[in-house]
C-alpha positions in Angstrom: 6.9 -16.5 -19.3 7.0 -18.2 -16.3 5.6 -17.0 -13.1 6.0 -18.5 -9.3 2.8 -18.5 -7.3 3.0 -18.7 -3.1 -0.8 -19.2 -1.5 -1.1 -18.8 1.6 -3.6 -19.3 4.0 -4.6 -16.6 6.6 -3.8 -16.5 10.4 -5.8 -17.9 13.1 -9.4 -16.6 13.2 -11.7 -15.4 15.8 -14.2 -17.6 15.7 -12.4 -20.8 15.7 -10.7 -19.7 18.3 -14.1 -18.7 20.4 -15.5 -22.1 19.6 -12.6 -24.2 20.7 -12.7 -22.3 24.1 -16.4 -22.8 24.2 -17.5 -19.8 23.9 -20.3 -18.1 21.6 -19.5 -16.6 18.2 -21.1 -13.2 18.0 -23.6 -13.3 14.7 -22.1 -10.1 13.4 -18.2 -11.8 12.4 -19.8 -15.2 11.3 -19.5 -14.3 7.6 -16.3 -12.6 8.1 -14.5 -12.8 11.2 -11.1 -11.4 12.0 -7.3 -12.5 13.4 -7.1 -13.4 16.6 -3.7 -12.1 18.2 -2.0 -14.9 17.1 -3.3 -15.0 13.8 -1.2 -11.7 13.5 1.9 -13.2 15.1 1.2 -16.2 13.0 1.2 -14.4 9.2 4.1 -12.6 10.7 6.5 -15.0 10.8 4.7 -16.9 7.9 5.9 -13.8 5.7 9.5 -13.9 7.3 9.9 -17.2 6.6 9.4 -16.9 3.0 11.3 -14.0 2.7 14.3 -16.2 4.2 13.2 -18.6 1.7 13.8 -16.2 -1.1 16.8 -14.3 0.2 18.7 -17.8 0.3 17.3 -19.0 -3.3 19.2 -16.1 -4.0 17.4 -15.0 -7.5 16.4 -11.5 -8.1 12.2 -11.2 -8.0 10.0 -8.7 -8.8 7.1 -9.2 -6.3 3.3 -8.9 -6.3 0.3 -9.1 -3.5 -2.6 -10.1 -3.4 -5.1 -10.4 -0.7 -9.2 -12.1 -0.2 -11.2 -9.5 0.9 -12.1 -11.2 4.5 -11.0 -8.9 7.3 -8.5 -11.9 8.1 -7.1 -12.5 5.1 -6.3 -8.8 4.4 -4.9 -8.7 8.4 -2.6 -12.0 7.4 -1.5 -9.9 4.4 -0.7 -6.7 6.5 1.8 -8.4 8.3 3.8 -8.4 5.4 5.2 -4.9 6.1 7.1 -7.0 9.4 9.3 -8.7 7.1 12.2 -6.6 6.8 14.4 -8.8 4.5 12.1 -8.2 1.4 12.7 -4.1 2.4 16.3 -4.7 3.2 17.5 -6.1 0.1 16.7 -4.1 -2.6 19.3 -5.8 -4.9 16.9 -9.3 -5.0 13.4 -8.0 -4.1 11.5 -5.4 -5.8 8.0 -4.7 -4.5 6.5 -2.0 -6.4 5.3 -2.9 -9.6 3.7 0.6 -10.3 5.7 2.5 -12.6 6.3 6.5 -11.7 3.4 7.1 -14.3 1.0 4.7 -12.5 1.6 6.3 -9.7 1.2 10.0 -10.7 -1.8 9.0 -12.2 -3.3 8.0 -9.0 -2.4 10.9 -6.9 0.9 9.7 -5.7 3.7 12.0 -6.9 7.4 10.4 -6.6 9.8 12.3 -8.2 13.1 10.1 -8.2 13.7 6.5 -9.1 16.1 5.7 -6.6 16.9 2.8 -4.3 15.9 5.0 -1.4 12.7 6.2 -2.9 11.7 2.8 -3.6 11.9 1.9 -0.3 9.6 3.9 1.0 6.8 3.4 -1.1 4.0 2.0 0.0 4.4 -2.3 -0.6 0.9 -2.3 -3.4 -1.2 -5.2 -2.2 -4.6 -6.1 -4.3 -7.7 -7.2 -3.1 -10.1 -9.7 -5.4 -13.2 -9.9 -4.9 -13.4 -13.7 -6.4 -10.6 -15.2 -4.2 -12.6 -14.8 -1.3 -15.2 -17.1 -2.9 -13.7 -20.6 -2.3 -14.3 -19.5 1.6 -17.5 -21.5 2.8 -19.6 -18.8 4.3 -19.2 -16.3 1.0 -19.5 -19.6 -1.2 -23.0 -19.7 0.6 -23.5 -16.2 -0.1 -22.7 -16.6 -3.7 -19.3 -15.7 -3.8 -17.3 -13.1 -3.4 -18.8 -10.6 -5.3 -22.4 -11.2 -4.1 -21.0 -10.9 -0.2 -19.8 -7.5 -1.4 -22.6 -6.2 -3.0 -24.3 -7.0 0.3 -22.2 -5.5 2.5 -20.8 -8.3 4.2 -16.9 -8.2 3.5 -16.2 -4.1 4.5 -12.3 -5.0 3.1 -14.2 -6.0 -0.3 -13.2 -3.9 -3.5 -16.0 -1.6 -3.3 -17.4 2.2 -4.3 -17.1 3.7 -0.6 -13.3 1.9 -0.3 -12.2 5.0 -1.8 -8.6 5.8 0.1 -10.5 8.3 2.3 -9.6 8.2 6.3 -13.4 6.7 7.4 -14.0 4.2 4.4 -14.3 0.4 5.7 -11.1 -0.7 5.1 -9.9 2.2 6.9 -11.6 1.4 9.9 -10.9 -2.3 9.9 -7.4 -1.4 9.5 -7.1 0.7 12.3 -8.3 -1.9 14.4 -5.6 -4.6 13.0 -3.5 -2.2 13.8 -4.3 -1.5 17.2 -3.9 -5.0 18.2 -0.8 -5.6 17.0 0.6 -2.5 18.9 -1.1 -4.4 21.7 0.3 -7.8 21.1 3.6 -6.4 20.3 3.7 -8.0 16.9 6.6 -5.5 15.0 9.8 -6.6 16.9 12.2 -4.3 14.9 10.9 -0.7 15.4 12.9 1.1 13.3 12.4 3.5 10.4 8.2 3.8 9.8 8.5 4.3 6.0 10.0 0.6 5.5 6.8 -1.0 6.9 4.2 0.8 4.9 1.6 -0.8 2.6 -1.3 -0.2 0.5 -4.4 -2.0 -0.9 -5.5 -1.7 -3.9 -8.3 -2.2 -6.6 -9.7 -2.5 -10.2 -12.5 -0.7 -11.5 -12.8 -0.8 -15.5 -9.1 -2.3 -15.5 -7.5 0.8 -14.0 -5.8 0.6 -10.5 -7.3 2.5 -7.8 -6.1 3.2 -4.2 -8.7 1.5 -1.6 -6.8 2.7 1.2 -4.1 5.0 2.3 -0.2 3.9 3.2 -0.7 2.4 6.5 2.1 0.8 8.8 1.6 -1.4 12.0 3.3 1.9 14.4 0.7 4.3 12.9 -2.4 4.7 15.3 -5.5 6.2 13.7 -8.8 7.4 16.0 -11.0 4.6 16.5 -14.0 4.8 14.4 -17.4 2.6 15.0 -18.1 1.1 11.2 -21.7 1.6 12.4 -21.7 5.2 11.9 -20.4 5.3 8.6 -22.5 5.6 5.5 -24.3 2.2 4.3 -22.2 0.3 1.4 -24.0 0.6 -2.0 -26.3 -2.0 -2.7 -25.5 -3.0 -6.5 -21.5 -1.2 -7.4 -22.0 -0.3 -11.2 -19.3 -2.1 -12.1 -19.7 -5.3 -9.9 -22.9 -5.7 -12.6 -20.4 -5.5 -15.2 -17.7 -7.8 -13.8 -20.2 -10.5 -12.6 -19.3 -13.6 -10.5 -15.9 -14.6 -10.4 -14.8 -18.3 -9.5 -11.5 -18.5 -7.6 -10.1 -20.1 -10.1 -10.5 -17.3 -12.5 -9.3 -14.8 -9.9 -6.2 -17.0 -9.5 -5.6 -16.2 -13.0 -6.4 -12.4 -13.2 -4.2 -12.3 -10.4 -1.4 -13.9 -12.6 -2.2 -12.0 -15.6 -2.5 -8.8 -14.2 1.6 -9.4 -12.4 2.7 -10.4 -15.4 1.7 -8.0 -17.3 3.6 -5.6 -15.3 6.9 -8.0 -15.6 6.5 -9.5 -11.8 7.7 -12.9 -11.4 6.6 -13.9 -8.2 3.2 -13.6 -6.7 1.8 -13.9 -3.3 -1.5 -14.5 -2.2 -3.0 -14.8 0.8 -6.2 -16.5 0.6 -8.2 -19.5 2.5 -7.8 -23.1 3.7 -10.9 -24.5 0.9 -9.1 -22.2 -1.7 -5.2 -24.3 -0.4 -7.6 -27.3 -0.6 -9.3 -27.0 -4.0 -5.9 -26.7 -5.5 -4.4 -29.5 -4.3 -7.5 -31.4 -5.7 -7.2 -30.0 -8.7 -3.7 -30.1 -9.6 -2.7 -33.1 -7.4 0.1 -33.7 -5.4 3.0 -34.8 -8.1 4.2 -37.3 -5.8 5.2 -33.9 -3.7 4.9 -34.0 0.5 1.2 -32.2 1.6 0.2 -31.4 5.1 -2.1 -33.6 6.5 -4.0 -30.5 7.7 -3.8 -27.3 5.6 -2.8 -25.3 9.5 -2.9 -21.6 9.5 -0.5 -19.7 7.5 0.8 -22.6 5.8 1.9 -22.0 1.8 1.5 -24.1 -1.0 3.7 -23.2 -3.9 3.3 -23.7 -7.9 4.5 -22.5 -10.9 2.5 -20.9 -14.1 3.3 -21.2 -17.5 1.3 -17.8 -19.1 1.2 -17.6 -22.8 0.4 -15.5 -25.4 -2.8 -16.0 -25.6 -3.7 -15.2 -21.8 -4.0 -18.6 -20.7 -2.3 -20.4 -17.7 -1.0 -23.7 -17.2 -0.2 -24.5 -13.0 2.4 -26.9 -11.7 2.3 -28.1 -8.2 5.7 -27.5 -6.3 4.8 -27.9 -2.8 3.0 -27.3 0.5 4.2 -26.9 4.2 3.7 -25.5 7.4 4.8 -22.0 7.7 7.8 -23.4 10.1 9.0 -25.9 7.8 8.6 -23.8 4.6 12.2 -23.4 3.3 14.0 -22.8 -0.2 13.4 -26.6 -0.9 10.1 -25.2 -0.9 11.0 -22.2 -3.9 10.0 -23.7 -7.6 13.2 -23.3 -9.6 13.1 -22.1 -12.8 14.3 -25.8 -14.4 11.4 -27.5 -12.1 
């Protein structure tokens, strides 16, 4: 089957933004700093672009997300629940690759199948460890896994990210969510159970909640990460799993939508990851931004076969603003 693949980079960080102001960047968000407002704003209307890329292509897609586990790639992928046209039209876009099973299974108990009850389920976004590792400062660390297991990345798929109200991603997300309320970021404030995603995990190939439904108007008690309990040291099964290139989680990534019949898949990942792709694969003779900006997506498509393997084609890559459905691989590409 064939599978299209949008990567995108994150919003505009913290720390970049310090620096070209002159200004000190604190030690403590060097490894892993987050969105500035306008990083926010910025995946915002990245995701709203695409959607209108989408809509107009006009072909019915069954959608998958997946996230880095830096605090600014998971706040870029967020800002996916601001997109209304990927809730509103439920006849091209379905989001929620869990079956009713899958979800009982983990907790979550929906008891019809309808258009309406799809609708409000929680949008499923997955975080991987390994496509954080293409970054530069968790490349120096040893990847994404070995930043984990240190404690470094607190959106990382780890033991205490276990869906309960004070884990790390918990806290980070209540603080992603209090600056968009602050910045104003959700123009269309309308029904809360549209906007509402989820991130997600795998531990021994099994799906696992990392955090609860969360939407940009909910506003949880601030919490100080400090006073939380310390992240393991070694997870059992990051010792199992080992390091993981980005290019292998590019493929899991794949391989895991497909296997649950998605035919698109987004990911949010980083400007060396954009970068290292377009190395890789080349151009094809195909227009590439001279700088890989923030929130700009590169698009391919992947041939998956039978026996697990995946062969990438190069589309595309533009600017969030420019990216339109000239920028959407067709199926006789």
């Amino acid at each position: 089957m064939f599978v299209v693949r949008f990567v995108m980079r994150h919003g505009e960080r913290l720390d970049e933004a310090l620096l070209r102001k002159g200004q000190p960047v604190p030690k403590e968000i060097r490894v892993d700093p987050p969105l500035t407002r306008d990083g926010h704003l910025q995946a915002q209307q990245a995701f709203k672009h695409l959607a209108q890329a989408l809509e107009e292509d006009g072909k019915p897609r069954k959608m998958a997300f997946f996230a880095s586990p830096t605090r600014r790639t998971v706040g870029s992928s967020l800002m996916v629940s601001g997109s209304r046209r990927l809730r509103m039209r439920t006849d091209l876009f379905d989001l929620d690759f869990f079956s009713d099973d899958e979800r009982q299974k983990c907790g979550q108990e929906y008891t019809t199948t309808t258009i309406q009850s799809q609708q409000n389920r929680p949008i499923p976004i997955t975080v991987l460890n390994g496509l954080g590792s293409c970054a530069a400062a968790i490349h120096r660390c040893g990847g994404g896994e070995s930043a984990a297991r240190m404690g470094m990345l607190p959106c990382a798929d780890l033991p205490s990210n276990d869906s309960s109200k004070q884990c790390p991603i918990a806290v980070e997300l209540s603080d992603m969510q209090r600056i968009c309320e602050q910045n104003n970021l959700e123009e269309e404030k309308s029904t809360v159970e549209a906007d509402e995603v989820q991130y997600w995990k795998i531990v021994h190939g099994e799906m696992h909640p990392m955090s609860a439904p969360v939407t940009l108007q909910q506003q949880q008690p601030q919490q100080q990460y400090t006073d939380l309990p310390k992240v393991p040291t070694v997870p059992s099964y990051c010792r199992q799993r080992g390091k993981e290139h980005f290019w292998e989680a590019l493929d899991r990534a794949v391989l895991l939508a497909a296997s649950k019949g998605c035919d698109t898949v987004v990911v949010v990942s980083h400007r060396e990851g954009v970068r290292e792709m377009l190395d890789r694969w080349g151009s094809n003779g195909f227009d590439v931004p001279s700088r890989l900006n923030y929130c700009c997506i590169a698009s391919y498509k992947v041939k998956v076969y039978k026996d697990r393997s995946c062969r990438w084609c190069f589309h595309g890559a533009s600017d969030y603003q420019c990216f339109t459905v000239g920028n959407v691989p067709k199926s006789k590409d």
